[in-house]
mmJSON file of the N, C-alpha and C atoms, coordinates in Angstrom:
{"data_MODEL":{"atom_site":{
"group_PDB":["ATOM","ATOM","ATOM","ATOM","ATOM","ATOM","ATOM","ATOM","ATOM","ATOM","ATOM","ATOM","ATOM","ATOM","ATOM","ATOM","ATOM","ATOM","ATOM","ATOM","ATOM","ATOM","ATOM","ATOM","ATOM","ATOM","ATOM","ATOM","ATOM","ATOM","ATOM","ATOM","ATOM","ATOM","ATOM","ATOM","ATOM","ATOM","ATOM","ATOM","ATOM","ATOM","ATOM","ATOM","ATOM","ATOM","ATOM","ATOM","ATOM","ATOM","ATOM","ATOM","ATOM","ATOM","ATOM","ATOM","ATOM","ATOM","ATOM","ATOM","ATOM","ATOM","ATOM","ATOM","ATOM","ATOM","ATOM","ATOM","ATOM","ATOM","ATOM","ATOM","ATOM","ATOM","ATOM","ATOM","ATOM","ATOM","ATOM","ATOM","ATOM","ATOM","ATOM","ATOM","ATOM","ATOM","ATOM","ATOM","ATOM","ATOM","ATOM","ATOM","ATOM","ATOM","ATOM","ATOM","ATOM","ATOM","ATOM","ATOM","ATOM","ATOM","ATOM","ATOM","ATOM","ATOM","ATOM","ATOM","ATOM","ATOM","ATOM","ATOM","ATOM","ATOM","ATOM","ATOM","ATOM","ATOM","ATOM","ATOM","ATOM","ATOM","ATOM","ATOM","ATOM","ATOM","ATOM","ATOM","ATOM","ATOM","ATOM","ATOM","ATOM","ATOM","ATOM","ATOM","ATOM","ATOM","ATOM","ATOM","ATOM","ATOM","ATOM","ATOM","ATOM","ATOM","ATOM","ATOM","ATOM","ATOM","ATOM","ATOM","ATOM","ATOM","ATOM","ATOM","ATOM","ATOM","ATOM","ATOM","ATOM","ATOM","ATOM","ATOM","ATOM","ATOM","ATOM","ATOM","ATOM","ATOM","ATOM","ATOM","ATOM","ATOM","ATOM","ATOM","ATOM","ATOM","ATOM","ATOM","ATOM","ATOM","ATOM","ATOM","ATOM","ATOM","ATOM","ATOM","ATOM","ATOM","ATOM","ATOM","ATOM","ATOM","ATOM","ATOM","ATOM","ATOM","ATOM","ATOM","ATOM","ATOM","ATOM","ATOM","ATOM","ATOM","ATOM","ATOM","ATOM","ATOM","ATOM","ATOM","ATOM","ATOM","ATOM","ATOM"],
"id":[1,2,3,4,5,6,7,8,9,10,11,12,13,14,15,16,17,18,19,20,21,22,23,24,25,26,27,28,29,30,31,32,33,34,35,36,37,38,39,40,41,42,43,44,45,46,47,48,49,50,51,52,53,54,55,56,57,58,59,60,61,62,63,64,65,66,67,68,69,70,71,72,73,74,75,76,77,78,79,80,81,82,83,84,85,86,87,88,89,90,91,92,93,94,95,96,97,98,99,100,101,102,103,104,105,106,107,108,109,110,111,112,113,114,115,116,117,118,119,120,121,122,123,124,125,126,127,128,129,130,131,132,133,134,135,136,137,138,139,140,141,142,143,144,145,146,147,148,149,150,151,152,153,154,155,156,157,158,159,160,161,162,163,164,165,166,167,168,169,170,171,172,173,174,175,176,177,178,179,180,181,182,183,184,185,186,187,188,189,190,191,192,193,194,195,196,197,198,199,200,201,202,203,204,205,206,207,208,209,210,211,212,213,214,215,216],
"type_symbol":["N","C","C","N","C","C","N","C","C","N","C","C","N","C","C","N","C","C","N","C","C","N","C","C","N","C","C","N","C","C","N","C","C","N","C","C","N","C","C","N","C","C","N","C","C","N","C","C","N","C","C","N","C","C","N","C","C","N","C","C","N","C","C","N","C","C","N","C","C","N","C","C","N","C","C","N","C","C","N","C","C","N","C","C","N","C","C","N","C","C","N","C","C","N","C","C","N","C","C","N","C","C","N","C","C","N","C","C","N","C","C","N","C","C","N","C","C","N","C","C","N","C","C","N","C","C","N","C","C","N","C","C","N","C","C","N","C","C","N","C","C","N","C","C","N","C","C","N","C","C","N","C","C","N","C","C","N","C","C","N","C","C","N","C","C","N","C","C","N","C","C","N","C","C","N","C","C","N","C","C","N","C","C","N","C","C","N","C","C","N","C","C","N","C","C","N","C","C","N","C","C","N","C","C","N","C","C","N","C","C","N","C","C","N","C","C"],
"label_atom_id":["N","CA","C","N","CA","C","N","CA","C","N","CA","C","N","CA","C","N","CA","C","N","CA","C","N","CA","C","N","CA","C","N","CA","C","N","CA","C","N","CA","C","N","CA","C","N","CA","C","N","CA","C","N","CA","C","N","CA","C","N","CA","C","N","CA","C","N","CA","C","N","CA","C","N","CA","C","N","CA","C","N","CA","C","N","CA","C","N","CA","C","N","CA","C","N","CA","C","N","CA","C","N","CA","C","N","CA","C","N","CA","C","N","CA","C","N","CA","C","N","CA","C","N","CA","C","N","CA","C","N","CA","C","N","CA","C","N","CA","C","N","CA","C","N","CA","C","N","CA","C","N","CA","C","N","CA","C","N","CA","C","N","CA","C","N","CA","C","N","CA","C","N","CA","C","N","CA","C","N","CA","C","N","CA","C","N","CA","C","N","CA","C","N","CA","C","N","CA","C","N","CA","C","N","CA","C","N","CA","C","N","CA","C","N","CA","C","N","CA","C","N","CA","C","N","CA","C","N","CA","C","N","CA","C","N","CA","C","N","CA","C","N","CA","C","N","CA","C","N","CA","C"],
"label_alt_id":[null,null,null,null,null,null,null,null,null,null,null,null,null,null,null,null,null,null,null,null,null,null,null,null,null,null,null,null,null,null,null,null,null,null,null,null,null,null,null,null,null,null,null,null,null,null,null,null,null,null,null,null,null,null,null,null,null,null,null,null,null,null,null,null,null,null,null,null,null,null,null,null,null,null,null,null,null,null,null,null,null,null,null,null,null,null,null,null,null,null,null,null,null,null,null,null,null,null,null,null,null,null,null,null,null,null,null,null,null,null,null,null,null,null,null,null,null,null,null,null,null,null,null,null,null,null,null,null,null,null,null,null,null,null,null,null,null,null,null,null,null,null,null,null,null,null,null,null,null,null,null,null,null,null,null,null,null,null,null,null,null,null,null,null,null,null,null,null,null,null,null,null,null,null,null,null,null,null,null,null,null,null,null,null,null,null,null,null,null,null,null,null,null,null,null,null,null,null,null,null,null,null,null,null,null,null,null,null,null,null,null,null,null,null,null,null],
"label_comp_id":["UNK","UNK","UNK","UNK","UNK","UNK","UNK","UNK","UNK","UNK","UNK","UNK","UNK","UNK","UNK","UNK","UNK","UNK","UNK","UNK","UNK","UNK","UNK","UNK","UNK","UNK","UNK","UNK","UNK","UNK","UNK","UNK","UNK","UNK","UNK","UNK","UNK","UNK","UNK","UNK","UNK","UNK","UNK","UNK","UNK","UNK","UNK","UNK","UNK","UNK","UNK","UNK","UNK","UNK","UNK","UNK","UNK","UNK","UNK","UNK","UNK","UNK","UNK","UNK","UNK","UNK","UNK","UNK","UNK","UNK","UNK","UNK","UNK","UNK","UNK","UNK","UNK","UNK","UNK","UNK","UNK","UNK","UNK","UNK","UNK","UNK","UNK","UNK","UNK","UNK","UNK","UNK","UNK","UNK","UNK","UNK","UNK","UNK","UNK","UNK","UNK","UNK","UNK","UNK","UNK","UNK","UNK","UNK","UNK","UNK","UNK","UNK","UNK","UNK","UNK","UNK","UNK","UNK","UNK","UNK","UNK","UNK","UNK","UNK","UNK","UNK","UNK","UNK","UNK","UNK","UNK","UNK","UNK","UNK","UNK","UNK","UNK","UNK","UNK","UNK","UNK","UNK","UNK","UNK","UNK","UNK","UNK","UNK","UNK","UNK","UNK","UNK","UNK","UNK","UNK","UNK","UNK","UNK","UNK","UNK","UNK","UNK","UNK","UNK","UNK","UNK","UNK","UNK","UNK","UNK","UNK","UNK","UNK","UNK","UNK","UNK","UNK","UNK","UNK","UNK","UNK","UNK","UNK","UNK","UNK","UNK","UNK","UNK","UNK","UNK","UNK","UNK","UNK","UNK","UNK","UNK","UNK","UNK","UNK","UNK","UNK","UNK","UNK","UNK","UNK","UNK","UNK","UNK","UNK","UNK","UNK","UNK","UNK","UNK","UNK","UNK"],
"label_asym_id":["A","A","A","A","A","A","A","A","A","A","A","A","A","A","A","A","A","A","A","A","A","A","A","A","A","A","A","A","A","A","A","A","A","A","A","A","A","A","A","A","A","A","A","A","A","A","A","A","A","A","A","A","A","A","A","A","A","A","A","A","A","A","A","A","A","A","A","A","A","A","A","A","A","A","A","A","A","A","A","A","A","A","A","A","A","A","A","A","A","A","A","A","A","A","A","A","A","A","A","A","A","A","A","A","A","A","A","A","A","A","A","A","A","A","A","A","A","A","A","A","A","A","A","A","A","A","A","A","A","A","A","A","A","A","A","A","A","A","A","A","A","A","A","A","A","A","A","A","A","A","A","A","A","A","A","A","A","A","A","A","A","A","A","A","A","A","A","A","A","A","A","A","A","A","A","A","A","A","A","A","A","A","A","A","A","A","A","A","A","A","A","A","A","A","A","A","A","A","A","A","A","A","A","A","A","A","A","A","A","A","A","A","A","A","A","A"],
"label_entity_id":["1","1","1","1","1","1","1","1","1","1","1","1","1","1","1","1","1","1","1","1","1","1","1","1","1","1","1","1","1","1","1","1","1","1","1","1","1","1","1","1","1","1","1","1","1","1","1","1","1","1","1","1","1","1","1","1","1","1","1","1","1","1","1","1","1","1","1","1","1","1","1","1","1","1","1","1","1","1","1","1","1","1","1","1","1","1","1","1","1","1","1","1","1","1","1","1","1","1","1","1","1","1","1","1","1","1","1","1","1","1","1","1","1","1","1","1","1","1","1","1","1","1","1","1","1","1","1","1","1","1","1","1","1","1","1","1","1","1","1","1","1","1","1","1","1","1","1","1","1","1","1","1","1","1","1","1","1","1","1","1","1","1","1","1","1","1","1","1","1","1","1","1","1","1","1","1","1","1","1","1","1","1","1","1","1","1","1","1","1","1","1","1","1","1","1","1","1","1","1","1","1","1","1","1","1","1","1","1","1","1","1","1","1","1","1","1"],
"label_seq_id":[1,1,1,2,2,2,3,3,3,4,4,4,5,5,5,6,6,6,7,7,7,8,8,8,9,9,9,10,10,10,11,11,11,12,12,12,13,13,13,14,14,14,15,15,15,16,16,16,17,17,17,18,18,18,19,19,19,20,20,20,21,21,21,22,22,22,23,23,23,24,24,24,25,25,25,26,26,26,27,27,27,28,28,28,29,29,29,30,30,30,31,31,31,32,32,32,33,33,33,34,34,34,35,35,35,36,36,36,37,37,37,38,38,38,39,39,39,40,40,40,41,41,41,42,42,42,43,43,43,44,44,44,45,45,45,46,46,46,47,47,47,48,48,48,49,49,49,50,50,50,51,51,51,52,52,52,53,53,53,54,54,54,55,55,55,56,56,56,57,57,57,58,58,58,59,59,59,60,60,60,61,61,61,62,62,62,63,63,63,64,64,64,65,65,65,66,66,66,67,67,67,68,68,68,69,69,69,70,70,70,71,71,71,72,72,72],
"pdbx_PDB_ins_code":[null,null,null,null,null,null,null,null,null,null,null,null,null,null,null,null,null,null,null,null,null,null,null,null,null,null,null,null,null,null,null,null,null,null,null,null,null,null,null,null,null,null,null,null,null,null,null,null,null,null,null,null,null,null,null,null,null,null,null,null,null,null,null,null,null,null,null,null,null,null,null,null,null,null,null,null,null,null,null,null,null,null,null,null,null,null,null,null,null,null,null,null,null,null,null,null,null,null,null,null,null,null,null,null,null,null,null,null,null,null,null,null,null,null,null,null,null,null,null,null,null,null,null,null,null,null,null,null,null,null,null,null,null,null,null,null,null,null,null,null,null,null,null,null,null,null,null,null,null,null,null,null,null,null,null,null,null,null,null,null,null,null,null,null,null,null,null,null,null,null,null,null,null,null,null,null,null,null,null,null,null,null,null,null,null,null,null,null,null,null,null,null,null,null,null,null,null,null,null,null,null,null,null,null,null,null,null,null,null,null,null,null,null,null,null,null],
"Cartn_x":[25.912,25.682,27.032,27.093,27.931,28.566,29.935,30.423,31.531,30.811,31.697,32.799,33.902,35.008,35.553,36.259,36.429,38.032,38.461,40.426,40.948,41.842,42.572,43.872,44.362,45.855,46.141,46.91,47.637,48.84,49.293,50.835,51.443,50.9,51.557,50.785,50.7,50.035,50.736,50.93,51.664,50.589,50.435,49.808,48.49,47.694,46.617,46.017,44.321,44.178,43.237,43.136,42.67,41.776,40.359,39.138,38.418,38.442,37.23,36.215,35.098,34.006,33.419,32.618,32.338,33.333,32.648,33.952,33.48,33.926,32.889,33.64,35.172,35.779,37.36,37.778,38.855,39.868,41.062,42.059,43.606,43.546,44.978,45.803,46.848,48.166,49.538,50.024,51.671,52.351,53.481,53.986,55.251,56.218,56.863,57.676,58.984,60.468,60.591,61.276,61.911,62.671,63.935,64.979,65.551,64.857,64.819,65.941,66.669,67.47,66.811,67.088,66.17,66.261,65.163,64.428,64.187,64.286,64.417,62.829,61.498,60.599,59.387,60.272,59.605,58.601,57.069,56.325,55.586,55.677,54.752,55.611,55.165,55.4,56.554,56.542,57.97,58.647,59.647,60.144,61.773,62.09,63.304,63.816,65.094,65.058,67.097,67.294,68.539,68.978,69.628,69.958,72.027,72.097,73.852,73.977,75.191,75.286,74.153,74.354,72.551,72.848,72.737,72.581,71.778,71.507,70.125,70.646,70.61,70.647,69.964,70.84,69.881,70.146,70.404,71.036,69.461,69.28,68.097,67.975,68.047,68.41,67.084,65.9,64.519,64.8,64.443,64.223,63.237,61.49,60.405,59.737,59.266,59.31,57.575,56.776,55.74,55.066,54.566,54.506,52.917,52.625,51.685,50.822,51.418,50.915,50.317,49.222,48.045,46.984,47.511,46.946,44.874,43.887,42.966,42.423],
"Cartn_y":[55.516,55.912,56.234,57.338,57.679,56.71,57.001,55.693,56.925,56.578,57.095,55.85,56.677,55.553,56.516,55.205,55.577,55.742,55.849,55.676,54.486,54.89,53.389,53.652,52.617,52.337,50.851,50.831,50.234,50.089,48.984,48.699,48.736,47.722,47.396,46.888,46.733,46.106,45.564,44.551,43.618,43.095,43.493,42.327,42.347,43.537,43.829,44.866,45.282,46.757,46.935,48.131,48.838,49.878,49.572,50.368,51.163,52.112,52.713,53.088,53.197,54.242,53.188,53.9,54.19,53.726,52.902,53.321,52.534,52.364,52.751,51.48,51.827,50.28,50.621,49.251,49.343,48.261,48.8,47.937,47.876,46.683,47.078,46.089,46.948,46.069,45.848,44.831,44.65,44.114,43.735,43.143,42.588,41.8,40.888,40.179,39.831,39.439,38.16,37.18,36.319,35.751,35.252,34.112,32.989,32.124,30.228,29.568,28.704,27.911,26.506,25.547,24.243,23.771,23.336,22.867,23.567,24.823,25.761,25.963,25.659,26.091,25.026,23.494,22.623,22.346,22.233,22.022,20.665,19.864,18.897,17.75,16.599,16.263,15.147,14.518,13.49,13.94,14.751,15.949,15.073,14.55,13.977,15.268,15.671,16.308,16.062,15.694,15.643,16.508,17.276,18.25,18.546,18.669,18.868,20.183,21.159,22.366,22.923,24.09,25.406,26.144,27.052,28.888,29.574,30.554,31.562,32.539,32.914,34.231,35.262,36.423,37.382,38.428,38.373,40.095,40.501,41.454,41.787,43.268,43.577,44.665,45.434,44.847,45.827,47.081,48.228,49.37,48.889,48.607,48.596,47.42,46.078,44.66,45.043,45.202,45.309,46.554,47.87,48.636,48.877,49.396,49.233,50.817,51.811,53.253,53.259,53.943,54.22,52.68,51.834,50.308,50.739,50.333,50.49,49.454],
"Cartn_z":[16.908,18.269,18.912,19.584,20.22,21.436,21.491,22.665,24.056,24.991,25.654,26.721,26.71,27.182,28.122,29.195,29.793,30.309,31.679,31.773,30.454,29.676,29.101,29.315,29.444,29.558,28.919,27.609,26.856,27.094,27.323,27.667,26.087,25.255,24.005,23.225,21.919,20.796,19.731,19.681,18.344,17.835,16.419,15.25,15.292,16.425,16.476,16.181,16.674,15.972,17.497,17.925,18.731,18.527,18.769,18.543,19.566,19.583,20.643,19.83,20.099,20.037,18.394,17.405,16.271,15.151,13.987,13.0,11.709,10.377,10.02,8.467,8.677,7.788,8.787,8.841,9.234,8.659,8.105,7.131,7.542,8.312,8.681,8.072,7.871,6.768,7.477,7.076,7.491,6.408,6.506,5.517,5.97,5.41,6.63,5.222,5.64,5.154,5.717,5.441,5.751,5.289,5.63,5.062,5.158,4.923,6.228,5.114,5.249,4.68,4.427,4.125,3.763,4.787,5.112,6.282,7.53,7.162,8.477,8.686,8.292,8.681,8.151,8.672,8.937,10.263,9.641,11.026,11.259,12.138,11.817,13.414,13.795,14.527,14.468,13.654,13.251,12.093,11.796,10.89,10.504,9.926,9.098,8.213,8.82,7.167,6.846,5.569,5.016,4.451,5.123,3.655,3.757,2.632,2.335,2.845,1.623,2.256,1.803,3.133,2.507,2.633,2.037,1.668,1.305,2.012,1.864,1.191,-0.287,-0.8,0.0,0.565,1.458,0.916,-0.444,-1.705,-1.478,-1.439,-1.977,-2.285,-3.742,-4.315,-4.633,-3.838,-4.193,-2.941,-3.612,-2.399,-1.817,-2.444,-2.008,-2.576,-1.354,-2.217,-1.817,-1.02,-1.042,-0.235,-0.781,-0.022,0.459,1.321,2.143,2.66,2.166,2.232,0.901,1.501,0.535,0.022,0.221,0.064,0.598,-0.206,0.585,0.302],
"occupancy":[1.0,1.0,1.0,1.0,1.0,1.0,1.0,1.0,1.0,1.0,1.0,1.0,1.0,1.0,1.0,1.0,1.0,1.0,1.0,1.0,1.0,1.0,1.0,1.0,1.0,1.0,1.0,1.0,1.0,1.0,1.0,1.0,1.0,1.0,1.0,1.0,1.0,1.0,1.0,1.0,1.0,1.0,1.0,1.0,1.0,1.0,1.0,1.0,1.0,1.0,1.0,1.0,1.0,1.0,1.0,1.0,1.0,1.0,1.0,1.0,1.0,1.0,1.0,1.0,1.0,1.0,1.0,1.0,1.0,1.0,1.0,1.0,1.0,1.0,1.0,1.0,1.0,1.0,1.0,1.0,1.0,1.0,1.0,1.0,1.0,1.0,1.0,1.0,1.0,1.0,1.0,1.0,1.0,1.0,1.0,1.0,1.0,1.0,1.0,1.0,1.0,1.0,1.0,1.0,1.0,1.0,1.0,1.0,1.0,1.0,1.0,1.0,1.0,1.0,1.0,1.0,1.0,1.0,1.0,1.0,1.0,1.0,1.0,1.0,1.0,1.0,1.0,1.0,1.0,1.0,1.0,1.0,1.0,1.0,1.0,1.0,1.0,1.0,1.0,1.0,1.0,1.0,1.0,1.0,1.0,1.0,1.0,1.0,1.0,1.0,1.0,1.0,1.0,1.0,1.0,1.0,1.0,1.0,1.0,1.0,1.0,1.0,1.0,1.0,1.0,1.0,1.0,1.0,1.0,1.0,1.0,1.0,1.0,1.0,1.0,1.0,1.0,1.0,1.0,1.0,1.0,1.0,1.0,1.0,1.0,1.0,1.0,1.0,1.0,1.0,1.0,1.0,1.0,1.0,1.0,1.0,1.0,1.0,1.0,1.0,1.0,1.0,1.0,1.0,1.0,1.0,1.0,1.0,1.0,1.0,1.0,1.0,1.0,1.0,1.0,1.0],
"B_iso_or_equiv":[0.0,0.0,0.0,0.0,0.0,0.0,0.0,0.0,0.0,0.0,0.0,0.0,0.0,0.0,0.0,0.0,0.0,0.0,0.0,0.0,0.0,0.0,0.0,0.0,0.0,0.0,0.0,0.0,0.0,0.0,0.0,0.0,0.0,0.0,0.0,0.0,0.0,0.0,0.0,0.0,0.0,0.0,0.0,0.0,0.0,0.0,0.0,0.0,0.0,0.0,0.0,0.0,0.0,0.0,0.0,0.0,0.0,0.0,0.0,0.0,0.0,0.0,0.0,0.0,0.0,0.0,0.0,0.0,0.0,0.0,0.0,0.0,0.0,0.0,0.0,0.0,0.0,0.0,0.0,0.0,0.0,0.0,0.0,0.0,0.0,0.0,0.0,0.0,0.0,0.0,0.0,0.0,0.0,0.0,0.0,0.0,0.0,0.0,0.0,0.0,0.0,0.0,0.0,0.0,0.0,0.0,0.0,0.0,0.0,0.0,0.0,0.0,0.0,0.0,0.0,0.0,0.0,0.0,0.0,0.0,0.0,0.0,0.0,0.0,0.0,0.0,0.0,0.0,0.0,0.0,0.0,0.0,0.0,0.0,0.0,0.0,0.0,0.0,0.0,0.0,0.0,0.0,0.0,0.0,0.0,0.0,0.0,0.0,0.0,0.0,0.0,0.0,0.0,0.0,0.0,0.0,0.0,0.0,0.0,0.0,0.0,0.0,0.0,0.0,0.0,0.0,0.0,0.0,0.0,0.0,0.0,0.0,0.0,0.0,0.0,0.0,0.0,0.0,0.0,0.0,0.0,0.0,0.0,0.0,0.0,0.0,0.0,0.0,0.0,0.0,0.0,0.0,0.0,0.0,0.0,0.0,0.0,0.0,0.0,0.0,0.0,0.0,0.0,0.0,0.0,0.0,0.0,0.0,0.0,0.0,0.0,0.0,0.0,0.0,0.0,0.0],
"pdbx_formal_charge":[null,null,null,null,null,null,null,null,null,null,null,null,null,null,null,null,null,null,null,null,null,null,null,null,null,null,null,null,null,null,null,null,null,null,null,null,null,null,null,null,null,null,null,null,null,null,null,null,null,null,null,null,null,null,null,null,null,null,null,null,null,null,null,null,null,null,null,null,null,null,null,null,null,null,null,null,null,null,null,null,null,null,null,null,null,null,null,null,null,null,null,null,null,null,null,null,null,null,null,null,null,null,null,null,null,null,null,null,null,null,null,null,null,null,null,null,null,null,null,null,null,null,null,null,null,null,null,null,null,null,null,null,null,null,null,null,null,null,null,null,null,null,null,null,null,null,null,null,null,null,null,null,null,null,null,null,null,null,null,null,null,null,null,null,null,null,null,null,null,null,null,null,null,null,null,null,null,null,null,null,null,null,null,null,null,null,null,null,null,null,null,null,null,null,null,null,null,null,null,null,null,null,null,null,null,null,null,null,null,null,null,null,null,null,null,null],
"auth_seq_id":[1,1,1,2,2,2,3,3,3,4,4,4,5,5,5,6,6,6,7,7,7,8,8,8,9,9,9,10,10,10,11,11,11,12,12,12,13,13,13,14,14,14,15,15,15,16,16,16,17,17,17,18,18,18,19,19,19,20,20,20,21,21,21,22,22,22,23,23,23,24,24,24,25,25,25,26,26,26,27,27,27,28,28,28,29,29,29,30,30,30,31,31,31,32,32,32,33,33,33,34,34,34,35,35,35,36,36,36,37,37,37,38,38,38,39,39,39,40,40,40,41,41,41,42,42,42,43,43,43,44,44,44,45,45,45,46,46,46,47,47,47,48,48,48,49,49,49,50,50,50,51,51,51,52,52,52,53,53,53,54,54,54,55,55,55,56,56,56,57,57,57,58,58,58,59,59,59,60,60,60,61,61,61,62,62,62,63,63,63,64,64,64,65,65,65,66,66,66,67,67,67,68,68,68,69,69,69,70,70,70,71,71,71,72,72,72],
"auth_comp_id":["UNK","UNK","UNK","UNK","UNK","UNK","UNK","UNK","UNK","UNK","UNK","UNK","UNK","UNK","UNK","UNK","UNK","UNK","UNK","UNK","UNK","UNK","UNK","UNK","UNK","UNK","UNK","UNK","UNK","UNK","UNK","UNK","UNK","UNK","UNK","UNK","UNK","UNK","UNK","UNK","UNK","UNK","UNK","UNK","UNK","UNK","UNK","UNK","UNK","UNK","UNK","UNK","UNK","UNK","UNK","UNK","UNK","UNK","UNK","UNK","UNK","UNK","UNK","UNK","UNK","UNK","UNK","UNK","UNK","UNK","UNK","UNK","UNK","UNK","UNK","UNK","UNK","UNK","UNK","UNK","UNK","UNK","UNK","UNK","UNK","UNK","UNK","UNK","UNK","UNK","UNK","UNK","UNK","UNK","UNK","UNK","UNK","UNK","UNK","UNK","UNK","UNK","UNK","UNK","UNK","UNK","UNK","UNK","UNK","UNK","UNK","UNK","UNK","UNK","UNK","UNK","UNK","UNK","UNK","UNK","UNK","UNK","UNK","UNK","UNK","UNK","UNK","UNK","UNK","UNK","UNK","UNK","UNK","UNK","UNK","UNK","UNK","UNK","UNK","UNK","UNK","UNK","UNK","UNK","UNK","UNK","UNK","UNK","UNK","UNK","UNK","UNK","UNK","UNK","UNK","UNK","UNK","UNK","UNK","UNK","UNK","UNK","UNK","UNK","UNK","UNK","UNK","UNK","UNK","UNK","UNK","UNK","UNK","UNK","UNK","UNK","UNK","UNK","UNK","UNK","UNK","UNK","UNK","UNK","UNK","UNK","UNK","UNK","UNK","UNK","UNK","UNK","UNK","UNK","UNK","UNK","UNK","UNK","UNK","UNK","UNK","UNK","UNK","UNK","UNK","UNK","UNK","UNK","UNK","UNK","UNK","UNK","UNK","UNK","UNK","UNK"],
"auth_asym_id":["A","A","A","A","A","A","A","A","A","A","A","A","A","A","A","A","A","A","A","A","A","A","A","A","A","A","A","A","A","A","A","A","A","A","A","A","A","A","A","A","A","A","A","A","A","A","A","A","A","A","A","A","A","A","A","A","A","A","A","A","A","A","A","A","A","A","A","A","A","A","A","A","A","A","A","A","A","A","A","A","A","A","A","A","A","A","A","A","A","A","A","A","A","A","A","A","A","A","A","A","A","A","A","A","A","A","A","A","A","A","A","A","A","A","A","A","A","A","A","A","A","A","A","A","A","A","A","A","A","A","A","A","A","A","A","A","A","A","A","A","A","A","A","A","A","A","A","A","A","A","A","A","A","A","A","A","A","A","A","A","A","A","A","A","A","A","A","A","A","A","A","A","A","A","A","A","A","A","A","A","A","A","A","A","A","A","A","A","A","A","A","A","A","A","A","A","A","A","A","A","A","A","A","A","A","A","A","A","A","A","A","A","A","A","A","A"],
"auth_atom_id":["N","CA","C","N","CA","C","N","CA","C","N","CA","C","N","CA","C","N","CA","C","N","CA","C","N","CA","C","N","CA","C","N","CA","C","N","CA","C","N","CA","C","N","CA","C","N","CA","C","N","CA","C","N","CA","C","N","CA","C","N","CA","C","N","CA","C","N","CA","C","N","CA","C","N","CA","C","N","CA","C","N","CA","C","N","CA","C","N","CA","C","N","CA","C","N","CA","C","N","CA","C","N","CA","C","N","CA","C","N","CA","C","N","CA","C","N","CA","C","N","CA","C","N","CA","C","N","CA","C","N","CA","C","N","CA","C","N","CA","C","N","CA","C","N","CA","C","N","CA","C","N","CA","C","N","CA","C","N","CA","C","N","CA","C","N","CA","C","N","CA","C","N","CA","C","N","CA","C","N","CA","C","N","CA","C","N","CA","C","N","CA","C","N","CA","C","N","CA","C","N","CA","C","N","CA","C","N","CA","C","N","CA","C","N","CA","C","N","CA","C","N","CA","C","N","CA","C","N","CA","C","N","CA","C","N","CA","C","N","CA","C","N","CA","C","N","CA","C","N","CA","C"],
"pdbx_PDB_model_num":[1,1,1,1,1,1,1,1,1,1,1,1,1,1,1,1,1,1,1,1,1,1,1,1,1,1,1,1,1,1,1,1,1,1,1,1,1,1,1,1,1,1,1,1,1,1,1,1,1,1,1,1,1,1,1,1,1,1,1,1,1,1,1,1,1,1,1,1,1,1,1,1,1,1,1,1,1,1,1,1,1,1,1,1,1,1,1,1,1,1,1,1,1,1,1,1,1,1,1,1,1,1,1,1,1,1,1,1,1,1,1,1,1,1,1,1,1,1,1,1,1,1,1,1,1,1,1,1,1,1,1,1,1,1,1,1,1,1,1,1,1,1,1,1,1,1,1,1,1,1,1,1,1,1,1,1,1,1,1,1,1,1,1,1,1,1,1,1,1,1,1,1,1,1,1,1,1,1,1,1,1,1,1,1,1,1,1,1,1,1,1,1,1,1,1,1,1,1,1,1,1,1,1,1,1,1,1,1,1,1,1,1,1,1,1,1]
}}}
């Protein structure tokens, strides 16, 4: 069934997907990096953590670590 819409105005969209009208599959992809050092992405409410020296290897010699065009 047809959808009619009306004025829109979108300020911004992070991490979401935006639909009008009809549709029929919708697949949306991201893909996402990170580099935490030890204990950098501790969650929980009484959190101890010991750690000596830390270093995050951040070489990263891939052109393309997970690609996301054409993905269905």
């Amino acid at each position: 069934m047809p959808a009619i819409i009306g004025p829109v105005q979108i300020i911004s969209v992070g991490g979401g997907i935006v639909q009008f009208g009809d549709t029929l599959y919708i697949s949306p992809k991201s893909n996402a990096k990170s580099n935490s050092g030890a204990g950098a992405v501790n969650t929980g409410g009484f959190i101890i953590t010991n750690n000596g020296l830390s270093a995050s290897n951040v070489l990263d010699t891939n052109l393309v670590d997970q690609p996301t065009i054409g993905n269905l």
